[in-house]
C-alpha positions in Angstrom: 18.3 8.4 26.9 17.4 12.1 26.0 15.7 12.8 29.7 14.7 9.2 30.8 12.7 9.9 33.2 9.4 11.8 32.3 10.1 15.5 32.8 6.5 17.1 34.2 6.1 20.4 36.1 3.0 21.8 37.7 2.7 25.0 37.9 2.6 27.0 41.1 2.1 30.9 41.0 5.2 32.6 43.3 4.8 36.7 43.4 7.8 36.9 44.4 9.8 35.5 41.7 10.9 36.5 38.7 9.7 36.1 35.4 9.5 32.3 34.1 12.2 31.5 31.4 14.6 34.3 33.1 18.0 33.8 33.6 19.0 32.7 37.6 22.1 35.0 38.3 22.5 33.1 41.3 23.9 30.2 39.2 27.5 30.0 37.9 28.4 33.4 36.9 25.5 36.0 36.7 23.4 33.0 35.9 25.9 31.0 33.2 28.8 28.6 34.1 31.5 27.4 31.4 33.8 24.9 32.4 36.9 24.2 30.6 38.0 19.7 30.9 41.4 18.7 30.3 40.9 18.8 26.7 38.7 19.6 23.8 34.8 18.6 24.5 33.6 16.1 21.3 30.8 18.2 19.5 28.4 15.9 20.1 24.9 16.1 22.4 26.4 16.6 26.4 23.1 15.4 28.2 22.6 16.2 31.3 20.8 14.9 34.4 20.1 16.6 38.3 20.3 14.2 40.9 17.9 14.1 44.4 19.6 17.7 46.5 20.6 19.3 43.3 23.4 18.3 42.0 24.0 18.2 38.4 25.6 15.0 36.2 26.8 16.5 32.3 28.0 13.5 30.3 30.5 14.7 27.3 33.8 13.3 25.3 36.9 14.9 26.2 40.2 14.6 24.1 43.0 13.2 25.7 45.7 14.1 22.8 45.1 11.6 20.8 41.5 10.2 20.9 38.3 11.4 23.2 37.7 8.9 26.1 34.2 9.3 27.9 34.1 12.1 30.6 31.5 12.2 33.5 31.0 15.7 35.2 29.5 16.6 37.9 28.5 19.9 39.8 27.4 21.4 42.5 23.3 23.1 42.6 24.9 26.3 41.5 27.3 24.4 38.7 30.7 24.4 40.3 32.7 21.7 39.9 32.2 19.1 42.6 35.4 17.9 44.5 33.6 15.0 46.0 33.6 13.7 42.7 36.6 11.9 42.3 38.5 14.8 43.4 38.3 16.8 40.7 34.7 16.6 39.8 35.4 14.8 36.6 35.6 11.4 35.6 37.3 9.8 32.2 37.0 6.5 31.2 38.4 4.8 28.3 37.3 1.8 26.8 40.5 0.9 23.9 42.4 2.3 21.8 40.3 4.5 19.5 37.7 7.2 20.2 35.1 6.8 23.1 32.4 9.0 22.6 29.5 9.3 25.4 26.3 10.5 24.2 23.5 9.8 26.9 23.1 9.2 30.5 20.7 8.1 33.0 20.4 7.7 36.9 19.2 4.5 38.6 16.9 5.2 41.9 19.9 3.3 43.7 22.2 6.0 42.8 24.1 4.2 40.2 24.9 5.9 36.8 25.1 4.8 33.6 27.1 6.5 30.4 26.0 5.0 27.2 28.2 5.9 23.7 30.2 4.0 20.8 34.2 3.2 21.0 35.8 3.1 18.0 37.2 -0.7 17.1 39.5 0.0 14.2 38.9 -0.5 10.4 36.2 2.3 10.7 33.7 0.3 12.8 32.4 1.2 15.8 30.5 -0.8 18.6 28.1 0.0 21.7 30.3 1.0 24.5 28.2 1.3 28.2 29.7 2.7 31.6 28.3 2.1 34.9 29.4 4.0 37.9 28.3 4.4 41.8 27.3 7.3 43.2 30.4 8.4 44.0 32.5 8.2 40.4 34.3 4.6 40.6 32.9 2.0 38.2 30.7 -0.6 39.3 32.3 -3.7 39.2 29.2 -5.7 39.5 28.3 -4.6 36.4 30.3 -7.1 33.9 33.1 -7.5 36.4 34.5 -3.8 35.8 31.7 -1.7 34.9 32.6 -1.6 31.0 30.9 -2.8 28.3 31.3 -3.0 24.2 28.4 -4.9 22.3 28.6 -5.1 18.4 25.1 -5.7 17.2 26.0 -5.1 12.9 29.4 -4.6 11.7 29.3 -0.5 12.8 27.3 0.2 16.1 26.4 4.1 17.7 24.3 4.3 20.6 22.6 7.5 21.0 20.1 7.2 23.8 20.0 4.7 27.2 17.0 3.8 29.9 16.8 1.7 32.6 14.0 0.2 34.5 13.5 -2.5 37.0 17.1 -3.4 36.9 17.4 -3.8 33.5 19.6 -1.2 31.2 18.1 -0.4 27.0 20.7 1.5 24.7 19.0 2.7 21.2 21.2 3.7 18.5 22.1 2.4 14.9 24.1 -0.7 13.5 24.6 -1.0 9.9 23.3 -4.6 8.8 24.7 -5.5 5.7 23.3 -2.5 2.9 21.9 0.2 5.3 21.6 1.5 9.0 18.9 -0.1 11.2 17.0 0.9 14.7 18.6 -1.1 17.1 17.7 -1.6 20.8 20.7 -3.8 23.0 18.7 -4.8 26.4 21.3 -6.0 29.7 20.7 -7.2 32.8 21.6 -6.1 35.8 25.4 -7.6 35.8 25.8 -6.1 32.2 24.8 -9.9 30.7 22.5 -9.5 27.5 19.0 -9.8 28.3 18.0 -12.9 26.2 14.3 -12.2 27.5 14.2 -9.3 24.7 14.6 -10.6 21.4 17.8 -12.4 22.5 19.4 -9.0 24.0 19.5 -7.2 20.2 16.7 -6.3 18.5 17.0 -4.5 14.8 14.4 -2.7 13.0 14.5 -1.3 9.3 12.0 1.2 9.1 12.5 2.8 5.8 14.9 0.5 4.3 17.7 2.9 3.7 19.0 5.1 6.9 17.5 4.8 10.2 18.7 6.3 13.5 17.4 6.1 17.1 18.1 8.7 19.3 15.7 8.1 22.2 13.8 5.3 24.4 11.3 5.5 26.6 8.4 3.2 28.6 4.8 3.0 27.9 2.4 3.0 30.9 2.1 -0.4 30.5 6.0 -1.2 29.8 6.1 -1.2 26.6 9.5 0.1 24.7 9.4 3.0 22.6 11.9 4.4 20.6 12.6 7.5 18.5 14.7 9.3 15.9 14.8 9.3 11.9 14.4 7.4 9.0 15.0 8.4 5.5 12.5 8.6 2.5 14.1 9.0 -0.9 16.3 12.4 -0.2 14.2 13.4 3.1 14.4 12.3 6.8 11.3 11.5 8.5 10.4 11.6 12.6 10.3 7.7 12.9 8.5 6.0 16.1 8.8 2.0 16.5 6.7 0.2 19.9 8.5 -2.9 21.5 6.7 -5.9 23.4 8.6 -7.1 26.6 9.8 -9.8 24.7 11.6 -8.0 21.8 8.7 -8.1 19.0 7.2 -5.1 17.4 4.1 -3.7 19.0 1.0 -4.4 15.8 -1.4 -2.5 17.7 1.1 0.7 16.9 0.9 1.7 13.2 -1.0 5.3 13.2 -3.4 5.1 10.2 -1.3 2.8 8.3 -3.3 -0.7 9.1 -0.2 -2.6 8.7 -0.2 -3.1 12.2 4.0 -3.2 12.0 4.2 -1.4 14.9 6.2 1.7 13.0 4.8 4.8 12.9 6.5 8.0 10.7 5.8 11.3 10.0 7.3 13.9 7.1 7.0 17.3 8.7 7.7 19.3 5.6 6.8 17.3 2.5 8.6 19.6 0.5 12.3 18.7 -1.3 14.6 18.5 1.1 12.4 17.8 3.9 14.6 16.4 6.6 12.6 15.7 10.1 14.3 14.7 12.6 13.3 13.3 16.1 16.1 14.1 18.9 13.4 13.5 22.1 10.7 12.2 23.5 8.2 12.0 26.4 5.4 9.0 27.0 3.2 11.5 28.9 0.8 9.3 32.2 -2.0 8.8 29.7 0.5 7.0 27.1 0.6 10.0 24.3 3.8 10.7 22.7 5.4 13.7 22.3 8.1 13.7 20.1 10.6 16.8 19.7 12.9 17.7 17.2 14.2 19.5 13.8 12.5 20.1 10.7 14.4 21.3 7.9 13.1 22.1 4.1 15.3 23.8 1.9 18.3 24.9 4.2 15.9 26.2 6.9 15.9 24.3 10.0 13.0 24.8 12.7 11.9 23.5 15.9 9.5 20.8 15.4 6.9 18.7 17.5 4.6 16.1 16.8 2.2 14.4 19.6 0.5 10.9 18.8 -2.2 9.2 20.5 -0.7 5.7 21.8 -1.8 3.4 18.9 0.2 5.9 16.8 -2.3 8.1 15.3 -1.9 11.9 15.0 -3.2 13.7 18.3 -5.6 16.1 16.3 -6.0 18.4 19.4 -2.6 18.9 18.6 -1.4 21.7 16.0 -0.4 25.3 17.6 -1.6 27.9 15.1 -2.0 25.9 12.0 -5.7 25.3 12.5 -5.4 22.1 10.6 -5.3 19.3 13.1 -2.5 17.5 12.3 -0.5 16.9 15.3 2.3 18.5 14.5 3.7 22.0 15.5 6.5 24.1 13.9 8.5 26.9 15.2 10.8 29.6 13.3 12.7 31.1 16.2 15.3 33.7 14.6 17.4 32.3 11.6 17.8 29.5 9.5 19.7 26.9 12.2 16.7 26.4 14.9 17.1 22.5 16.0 15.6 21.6 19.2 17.4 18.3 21.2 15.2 18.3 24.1 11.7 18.1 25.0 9.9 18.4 28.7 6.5 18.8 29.3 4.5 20.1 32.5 1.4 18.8 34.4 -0.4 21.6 33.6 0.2 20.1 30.0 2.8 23.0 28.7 5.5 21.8 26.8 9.8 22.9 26.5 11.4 22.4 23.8 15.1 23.4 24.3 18.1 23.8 21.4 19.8 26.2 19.6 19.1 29.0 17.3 21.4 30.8 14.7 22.4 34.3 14.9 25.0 36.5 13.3 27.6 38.1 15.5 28.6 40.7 12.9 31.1 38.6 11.0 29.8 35.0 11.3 26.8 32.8 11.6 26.8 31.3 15.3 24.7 29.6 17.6 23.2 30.2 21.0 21.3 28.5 23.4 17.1 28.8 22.9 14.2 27.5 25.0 10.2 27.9 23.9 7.8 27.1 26.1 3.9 25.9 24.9 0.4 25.6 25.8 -1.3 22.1 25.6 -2.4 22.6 22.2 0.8 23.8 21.0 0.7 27.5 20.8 3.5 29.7 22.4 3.1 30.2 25.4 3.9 34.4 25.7 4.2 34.1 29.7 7.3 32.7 29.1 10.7 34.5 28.7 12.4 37.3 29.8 10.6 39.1 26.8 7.4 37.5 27.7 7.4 36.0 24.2 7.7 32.2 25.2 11.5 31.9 24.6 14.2 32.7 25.3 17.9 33.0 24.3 21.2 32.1 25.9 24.5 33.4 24.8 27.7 32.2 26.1 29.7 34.5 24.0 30.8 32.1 21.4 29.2 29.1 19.4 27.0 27.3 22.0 24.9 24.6 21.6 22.3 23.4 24.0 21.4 19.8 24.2 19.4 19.1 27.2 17.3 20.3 29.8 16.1 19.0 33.5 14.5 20.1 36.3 16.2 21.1 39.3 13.6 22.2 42.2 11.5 24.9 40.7 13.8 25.6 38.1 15.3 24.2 34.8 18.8 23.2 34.1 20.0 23.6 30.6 22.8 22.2 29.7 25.2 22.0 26.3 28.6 23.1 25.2 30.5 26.8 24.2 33.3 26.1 21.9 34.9 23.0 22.9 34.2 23.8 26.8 30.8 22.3 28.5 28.2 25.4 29.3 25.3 25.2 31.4 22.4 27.7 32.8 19.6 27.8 35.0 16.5 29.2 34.1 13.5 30.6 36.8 10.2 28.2 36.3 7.8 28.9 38.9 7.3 25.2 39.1 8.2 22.1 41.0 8.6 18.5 39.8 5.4 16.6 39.4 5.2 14.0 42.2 5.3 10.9 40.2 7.1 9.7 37.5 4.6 6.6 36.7 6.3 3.4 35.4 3.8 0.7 35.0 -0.3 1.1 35.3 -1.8 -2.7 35.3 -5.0 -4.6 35.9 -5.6 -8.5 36.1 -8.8 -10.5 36.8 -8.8 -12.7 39.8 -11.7 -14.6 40.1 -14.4 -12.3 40.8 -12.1 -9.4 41.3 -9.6 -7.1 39.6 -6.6 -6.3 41.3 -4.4 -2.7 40.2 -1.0 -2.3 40.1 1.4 0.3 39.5 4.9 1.1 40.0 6.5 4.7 40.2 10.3 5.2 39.8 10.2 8.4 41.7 8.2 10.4 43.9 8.2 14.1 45.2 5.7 16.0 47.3 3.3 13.0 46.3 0.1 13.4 48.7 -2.0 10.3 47.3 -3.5 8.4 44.7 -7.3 7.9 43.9 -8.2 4.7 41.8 -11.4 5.9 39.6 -13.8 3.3 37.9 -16.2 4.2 35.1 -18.9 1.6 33.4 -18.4 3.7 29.6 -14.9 5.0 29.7 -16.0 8.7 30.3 -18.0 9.0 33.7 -15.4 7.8 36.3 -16.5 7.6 40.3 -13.5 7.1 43.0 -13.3 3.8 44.4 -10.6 4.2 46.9 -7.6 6.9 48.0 -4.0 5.1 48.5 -1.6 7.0 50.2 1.8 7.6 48.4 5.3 7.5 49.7 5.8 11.4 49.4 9.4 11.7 48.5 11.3 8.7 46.9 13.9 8.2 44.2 13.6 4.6 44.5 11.0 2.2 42.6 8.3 2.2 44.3 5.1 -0.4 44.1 1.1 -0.4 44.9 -2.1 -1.9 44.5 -5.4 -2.2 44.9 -8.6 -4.5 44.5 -11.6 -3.9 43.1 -13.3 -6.7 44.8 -17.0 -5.2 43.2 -16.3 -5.1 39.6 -18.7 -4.2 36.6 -19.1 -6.4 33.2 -17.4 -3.8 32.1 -15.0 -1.6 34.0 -12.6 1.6 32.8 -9.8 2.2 35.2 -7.2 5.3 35.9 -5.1 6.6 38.6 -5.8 10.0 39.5 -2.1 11.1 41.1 -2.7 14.1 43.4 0.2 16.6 44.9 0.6 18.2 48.1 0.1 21.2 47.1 -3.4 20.4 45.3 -2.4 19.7 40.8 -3.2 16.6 39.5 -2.3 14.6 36.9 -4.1 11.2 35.8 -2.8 8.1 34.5 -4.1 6.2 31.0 -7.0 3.7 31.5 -7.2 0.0 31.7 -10.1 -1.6 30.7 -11.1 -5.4 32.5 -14.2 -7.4 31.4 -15.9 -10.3 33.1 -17.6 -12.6 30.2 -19.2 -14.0 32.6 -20.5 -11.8 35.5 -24.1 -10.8 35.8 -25.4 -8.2 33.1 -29.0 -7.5 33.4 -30.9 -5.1 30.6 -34.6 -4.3 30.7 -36.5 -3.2 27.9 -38.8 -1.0 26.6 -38.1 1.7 29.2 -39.5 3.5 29.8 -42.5 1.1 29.7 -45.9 1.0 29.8 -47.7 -2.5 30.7 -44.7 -5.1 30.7 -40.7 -4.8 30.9 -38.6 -7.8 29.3 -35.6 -7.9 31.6 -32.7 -10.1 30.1 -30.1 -11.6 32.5 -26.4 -13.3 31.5 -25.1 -14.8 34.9 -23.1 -17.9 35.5 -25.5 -21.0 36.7 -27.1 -20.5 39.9 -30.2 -19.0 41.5 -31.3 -15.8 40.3 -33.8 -13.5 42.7 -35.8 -10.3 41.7 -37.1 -7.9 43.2 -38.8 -4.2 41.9 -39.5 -1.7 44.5 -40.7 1.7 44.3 -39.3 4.9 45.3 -39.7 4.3 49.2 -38.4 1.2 49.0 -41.6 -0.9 49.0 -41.5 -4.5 47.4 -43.9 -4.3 44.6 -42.8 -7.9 43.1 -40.4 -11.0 43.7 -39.8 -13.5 41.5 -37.5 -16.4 41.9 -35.4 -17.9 38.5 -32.6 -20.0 38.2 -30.0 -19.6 36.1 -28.4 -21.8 33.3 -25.3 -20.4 32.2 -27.0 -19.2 29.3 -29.1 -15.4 28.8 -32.3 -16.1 29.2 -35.2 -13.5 29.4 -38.5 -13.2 31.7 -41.2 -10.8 31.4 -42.7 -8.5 34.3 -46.3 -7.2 34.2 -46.3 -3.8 35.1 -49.7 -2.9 34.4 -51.4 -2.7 38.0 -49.1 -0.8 39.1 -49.1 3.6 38.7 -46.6 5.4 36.7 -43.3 6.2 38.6 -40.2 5.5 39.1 -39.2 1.6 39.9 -36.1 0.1 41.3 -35.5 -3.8 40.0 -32.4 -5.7 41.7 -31.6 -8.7 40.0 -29.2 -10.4 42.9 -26.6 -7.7 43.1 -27.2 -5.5 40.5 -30.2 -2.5 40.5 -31.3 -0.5 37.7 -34.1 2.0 37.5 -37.0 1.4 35.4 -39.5 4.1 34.5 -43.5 2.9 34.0 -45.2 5.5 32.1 
């Protein structure tokens, strides 16, 4: 998966430090670090990932003569090569005959890695190929007896992104299913076995009916699937978005503004001929948003593009840089006519990075070189970002580089990529550090008469606590309790909480709090009791009676109005059907004020005029 786990930053302000976006010359060599493999590096996206202390896994395709065989890389905090790793640093792996290519990686909180890519099988078809290795390089025979993996799903298979969660592993790609190329989504269990729990372990979508690639996957707040990339239109390419159920089936409460309820949501960027939108990366932000991040192209000119949904797949109108317009979606000319972003991170304080490559001419040909922008909330540049303090900056290698993926590394930001057929990497100052939770699961169930919270976080740093917050309308939250959090974890951690004095109607959200003060907050849950005790009164304000109408399961009903010094004014005693019923209270001996009525547990004020 393009950056699996949610990449947020909060933002801490460092006098000392230099400029955000600015090169780290204590990295590599003055701040860059090529590294040459036993062969050729595949042109294809080298992701990268940073694992707990610093060190930093690059996933590529290195030729071995005659075909590329999966290479796994990794390096020290300051990108050396790592001899602990195998020896050498580097790990190759082949799966048959043909070309392996690797295109995505991610970590487990056990430490265990896992390489997802195609193999070539002969006759020009390709199949699923997965890897999983331990910690320290050798494959993990526990996963399909020795750690390899092919899956055909259609009759040509290339998997472009990977996830795991809860011991389960999803690859996205494409597989061709008899007249065009489909979504499809291959879920494993633990010992490499299809998961038959998900649509019988392979799940395809047709989106547009002609070309559709995935090249991302991610996890909703409440564990949903949700996968990203392209799907062509006619001549043009459109951002396409699909929302999985646990079970395999398509999401019908994700459609945008289409009211198919399909569970597909696209998007043309440029409507223009030869609009072709494509969508490399994605992030489910806490509050279940999308943000996706990729290329936009109309007319030969390619620019960095962003779009941001709301999570039933409508366009986030708060969303739209300079444009004015509203529309979700953000696009940004950097220097030439090749700007294509591959990787998207966002930070708590709500700033986005988008991270690719931009064209530029070095006097006798058009290359490429490593670009980053950085954005406010809304989507505007952000200009306190970049050695220019223009919100981006450029990284040149000194040949044709092309940056693929960025992660956060402490305070700073590892970008990774290739020069030439070598891997290339840098590390950019960010006065920031990792926000403390990446938040897997957010839940609330009714038992009985009470709701009990649960969430799950895969990984933890400089976590101080969590508040749970209730609200009655969904906008005016109170804190109900403060639940302490691990602090630092890489492994999947669990918590709850019970409301055991709900509302008819209750709005939940986690509030996740840092040591060093930022927040974040989760999305919200809403629970409600058909059948707990609602009380309305009206008129009120009133002047000589107040009709107060009570819904509450059978049983004895008693109420009481005091006034403002807590002085019992009138009782009555009621019973209680099971039905709403209605009584009526005389109010007119008694002087205008303010009155309190408590019908068994619940009080509301009434005002006599």
């Amino acid at each position: 998966m393009r950056n699996i786990f949610t990449l947020l930053f909060l933002c801490i302000f460092v006098t000392s430090r230099a400029q955000d976006g600015r090169i780290d010359p204590g990295f590599g060599t003055g701040g860059k670090q090529v590294t040459g493999l036993s062969g050729p590096v595949f042109p294809d996206l080298q992701q990268i990932a940073v694992l707990p202390g610093g060190k930093i896994l690059q996933v590529s395709s290195v030729s071995n003569g005659s075909n590329y065989d999966f290479a796994l890389t990794r390096f020290d905090k300051d990108g050396n090569l790592d001899p602990t790793f195998d020896g050498d640093g580097v790990v190759l792996t082949d799966f048959a005959t043909g070309d392996d290519i690797a295109t995505s990686i991610a970590v487990r909180p056990d430490g265990k890695i896992i390489v997802a890519g195609y193999t070539s099988v002969g006759g020009g078809s390709r199949q699923i190929a997965v890897a999983r290795y331990n910690a320290d390089g050798t494959l993990d025979n526990t996963f399909d007896s020795d750690g390899k993996i092919t899956t055909a799903v259609g009759t040509d298979d290339v998997a472009m992104g990977v996830a795991q969660i809860a011991g389960k592993t999803y690859v996205v790609g494409s597989s061709f299913t008899g007249s065009h190329y489909d979504f499809s989504v291959v879920a494993y269990n633990d010992n490499g076995t299809l998961d038959a729990s998900f649509g019988g372990g392979k799940v395809t979508t047709s989106i547009g009916g002609q070309q559709d690639q995935a090249y991302d996957v991610g996890f909703t707040p409440d564990g949903k699937l949700v996968v990203a990339g392209y799907s062509t239109s006619g001549s043009n390419f459109l951002f396409a978005i699909a929302k999985y159920n646990a079970n395999g089936t398509l999401d019908n409460t994700f459609d945008g503004d289409s009211g198919t309820g399909n569970g597909v949501v696209t998007k043309a960027i440029n409507t223009g001929i030869g609009g072709n939108d494509v969508a490399y990366d994605m992030v489910v932000q806490p509050d279940g948003k999308i943000l996706l991040g990729g290329t936009s192209n109309l007319s030969g000119n390619n620019d960095f593009a962003m779009v941001r949904l709301n999570p039933d797949g409508t366009l986030d109108t708060t969303f739209d840089g300079d444009s004015g317009t509203g529309d979700g979606v953000v696009i940004t000319p950097i220097g030439s006519s090749n700007d294509q972003a591959y990787s998207i991170a966002i930070q708590s304080d709500g700033k986005i990075l988008l991270a690719g490559i931009t064209g530029v001419n070095n006097g006798i040909v058009d290359i490429n070189d490593f670009a980053i922008v950085r954005y406010n909330t809304n989507g505007t540049i952000d200009n306190s970002f970049g050695e220019n303090a223009d919100g981006t900056e450029i990284i040149d290698f000194g040949g044709d580089d092309y940056g693929y993926s960025i992660a956060p590394q402490g305070t700073n930001i590892i970008f990774g990529g290739r020069s030439g057929s070598n891997l290339a990497m840098t590390r950019l100052i960010n006065s920031t550090a990792i926000l403390p939770v990446q938040l897997l699961t957010f839940t609330g169930t009714k038992q009985n008469a009470s709701v009990v919270l649960n969430w799950q976080t895969a990984s933890e740093q400089n976590t101080s606590y969590f508040e749970v917050e209730r609200s009655n309308d969904g906008e005016h939250f109170i804190t109900l309790a403060q639940v302490r959090a691990s602090g630092n974890s890489s492994e999947v951690k669990n918590y709850t909480f019970t409301d055991v004095k709900p509302r008819p109607v209750n709005f939940y959200r986690l509030k996740i709090v840092n040591t060093n003060g930022s927040v974040s907050r989760s999305r919200v849950l809403a629970i409600r009791f058909a059948d707990m005790l609602q009380v309305d009164a009206f008129p009120n304000p009133a002047r000589s009676s107040v009709t107060v109408q009570i819904t509450q399961p059978v049983g004895p009903v008693n109420m009481q109005m005091t006034d403002v010094s807590g002085r019992l004014v009138k009782q009555m005693q009621l019973r209680s059907s099971g039905a709403t019923f209605s009584a009526s209270v005389d109010l007119s001996g008694l002087p205008g004020g303010v009155y309190f009525l408590k019908v068994n547990e619940q009080t509301i004020k009434l005002i006599k005029q």
